[in-house]
N, C-alpha and C positions, 0 to 999 in steps of 0.2 A: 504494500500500500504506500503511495505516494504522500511523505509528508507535506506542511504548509508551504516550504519554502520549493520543493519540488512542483509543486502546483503553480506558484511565482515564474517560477523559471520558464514551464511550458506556456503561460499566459502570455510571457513575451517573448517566446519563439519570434523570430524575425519571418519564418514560414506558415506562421499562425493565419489561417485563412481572415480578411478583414470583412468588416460591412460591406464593399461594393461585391467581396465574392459569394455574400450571404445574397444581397440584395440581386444579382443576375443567377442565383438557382433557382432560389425560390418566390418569385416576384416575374409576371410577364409584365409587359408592354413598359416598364420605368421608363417615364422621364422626368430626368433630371433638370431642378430650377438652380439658380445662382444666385446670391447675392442678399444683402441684408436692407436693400431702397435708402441706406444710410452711408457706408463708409465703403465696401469692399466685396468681396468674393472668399471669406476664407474656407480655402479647399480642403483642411484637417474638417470640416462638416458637410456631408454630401446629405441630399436631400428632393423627395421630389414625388411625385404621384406616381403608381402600379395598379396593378392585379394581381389578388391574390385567391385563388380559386374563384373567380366570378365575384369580387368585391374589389369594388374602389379603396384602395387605403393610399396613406400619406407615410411616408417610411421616412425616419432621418437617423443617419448613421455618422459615428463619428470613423476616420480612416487613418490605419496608420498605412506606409507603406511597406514595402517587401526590398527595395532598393536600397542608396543611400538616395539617392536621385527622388525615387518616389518618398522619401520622407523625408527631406528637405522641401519636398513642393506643399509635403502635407501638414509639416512644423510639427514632424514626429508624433503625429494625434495629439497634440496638446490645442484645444482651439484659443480662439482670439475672443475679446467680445463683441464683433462681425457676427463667429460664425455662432455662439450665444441667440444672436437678434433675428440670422435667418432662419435658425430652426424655429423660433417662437414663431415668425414669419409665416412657416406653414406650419404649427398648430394653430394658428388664428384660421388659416385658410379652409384646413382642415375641418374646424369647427363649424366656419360660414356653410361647406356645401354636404356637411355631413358625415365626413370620413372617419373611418378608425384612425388610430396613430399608433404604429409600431416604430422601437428605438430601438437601434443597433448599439453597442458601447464597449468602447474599447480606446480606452486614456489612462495616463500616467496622471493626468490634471490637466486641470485649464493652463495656458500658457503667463507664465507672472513676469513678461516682463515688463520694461517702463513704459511704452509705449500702448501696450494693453493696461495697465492701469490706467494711465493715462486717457484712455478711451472706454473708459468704464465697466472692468471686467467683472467687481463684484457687483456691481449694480445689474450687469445682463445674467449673470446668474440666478442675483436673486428675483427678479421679473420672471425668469422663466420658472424658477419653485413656484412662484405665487400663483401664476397664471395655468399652469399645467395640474396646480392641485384642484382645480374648479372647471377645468374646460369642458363641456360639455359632449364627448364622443367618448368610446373606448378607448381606451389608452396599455397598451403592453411596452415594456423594456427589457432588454435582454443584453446581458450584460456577456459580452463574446470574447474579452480577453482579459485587459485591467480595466478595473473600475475605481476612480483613481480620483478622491476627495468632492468637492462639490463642482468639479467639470464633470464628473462622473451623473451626479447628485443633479444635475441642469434638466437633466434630458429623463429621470427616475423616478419622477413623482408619480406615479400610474398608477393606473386599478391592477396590474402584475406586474411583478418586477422578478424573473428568473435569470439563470445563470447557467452559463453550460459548464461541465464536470470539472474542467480545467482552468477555470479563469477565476479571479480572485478582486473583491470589490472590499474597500477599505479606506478610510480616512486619509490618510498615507502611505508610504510606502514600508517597508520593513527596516530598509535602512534608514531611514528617517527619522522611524519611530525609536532606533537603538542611540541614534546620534542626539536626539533629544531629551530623552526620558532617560538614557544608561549611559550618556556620553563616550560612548562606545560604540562608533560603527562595524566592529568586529562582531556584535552581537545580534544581527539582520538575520540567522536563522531562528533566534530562539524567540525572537520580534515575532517573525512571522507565525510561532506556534502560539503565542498570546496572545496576538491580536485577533486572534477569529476572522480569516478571512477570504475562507474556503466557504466554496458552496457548500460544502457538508455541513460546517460549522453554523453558515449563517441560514441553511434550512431548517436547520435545530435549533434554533433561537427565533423561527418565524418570520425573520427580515426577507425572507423570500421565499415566492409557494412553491417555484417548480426548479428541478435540477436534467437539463440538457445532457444526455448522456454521448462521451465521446469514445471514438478508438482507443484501443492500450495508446499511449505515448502524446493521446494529442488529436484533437480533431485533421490537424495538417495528416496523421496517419492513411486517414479514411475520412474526406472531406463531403462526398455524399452522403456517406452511413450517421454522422448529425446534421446534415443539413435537411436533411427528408425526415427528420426526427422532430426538428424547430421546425420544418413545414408545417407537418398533421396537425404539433401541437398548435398552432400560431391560426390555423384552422379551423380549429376543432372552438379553440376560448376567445376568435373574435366573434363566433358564431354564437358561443353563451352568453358573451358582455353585451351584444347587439341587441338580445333579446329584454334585457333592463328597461326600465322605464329611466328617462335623465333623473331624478330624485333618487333614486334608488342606487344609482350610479354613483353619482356625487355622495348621497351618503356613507357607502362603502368604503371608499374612498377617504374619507375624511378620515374614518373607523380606523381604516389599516394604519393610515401614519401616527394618529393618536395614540395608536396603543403600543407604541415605542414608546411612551413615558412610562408605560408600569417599569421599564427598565433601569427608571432613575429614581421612582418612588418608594 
């Protein structure tokens, strides 16, 4: 059995299949929109209209790349607050003509540097918390590699929030959390056994309903064998969520992140 930090490690496989390879299996007709109507086009957020079994949905994923080439264009999955604003972008739109919203996710975090604070990075964060906790459609996230503090958290507020086998979602990183807390970056395995930040971990504490099952070694193993897995399911629970009346929806909703206080009461 694969320990926490072994799970780390395959999350950020540089061969880890990303959102656009999830979003061209299982997703017809995508097209892809651009752009925030405000500053930019940042490309670490893709995003855009499909089908998915005879259903309109709204998909946004965040992309890391497979190159050094394609992750410098993508800013290594870290987004901007650009790519923050276009994804709110289309769940606004989303909402307008009715669609589901499914989220791809896969960050280290949002990008901190000056220029992005500069341009308002926690403030498009927290806009998209606030607005994504009350939007009116079905809402799923799936968190495909690292899930990676509140760039992660931007795109997570949803009626589900799963994880597939390998990937690991957490406040920070493991090294981070050794350098901070034990001033010891030598200490980023035992980080990682503490911090709870395995899907196994965090299905046992509730923080998320479903666990993506992948290949021994790694979805990149056998990139069908979970993709047709996230298909059925992605299938099967926007067909349940639809069925809700909007009241019913939002209050679920409201239910599920609330009740992450009992964990501080």
């Amino acid at each position: 059995m694969a320990n926490a930090f072994d799970r780390v490690k395959i999350a950020r496989k540089v061969t880890r299949p990303t959102a656009r390879d999830y979003i061209e299996h299982i997703f017809e007709d995508f097209i892809e929109f651009h752009g925030d109507r405000g500053y930019a086009d940042d490309k670490a957020v893709i995003g855009g209209i499909a089908d998915l079994d005879g259903t309109p949905v709204t998909v946004v994923g965040i992309q890391k790349g497979k190159t050094m080439e394609e992750n410098l264009e993508v800013n290594f999955g870290s987004p901007h607050p650009e790519g923050y604003r276009k994804a709110l972008r289309l769940f606004r739109q989303a909402e307008k003509f009715g669609r589901p919203i499914i989220c791809l996710i896969n960050t280290s975090g949002a990008y901190c540097g000056v220029g992005a604070e500069e341009r308002g990075q926690g403030e498009a964060i927290a806009k998209n918390l606030f607005e994504l906790s009350h939007i009116k459609v079905p809402t799923i996230s799936v968190i495909i590699g690292e899930g990676g503090s509140g760039g992660a958290l931007a795109l997570a507020v949803t009626d589900r929030v799963w994880m597939l086998e390998n990937s690991v979602y957490s406040v920070l990183s493991p090294e981070g959390f050794s350098s901070i807390l034990w001033k010891d970056p030598k200490r980023y395995k035992e980080a990682a056994d503490v911090m709870k930040l395995t899907a196994q971990d965090l299905y046992e504490l509730r923080i998320i309903e479903k666990i993506i099952k992948e290949a021994r070694g790694g979805a990149q193993n056998d990139f069908g064998f979970t993709a047709n897995l996230l298909k059925n399911s992605l299938e099967k629970e926007i067909k349940t969520l639809s069925e809700k009346d909007i009241d019913t929806l939002l209050e679920e909703r409201y239910n599920r992140f609330r009740r992450f206080g009992e964990f501080t009461e």
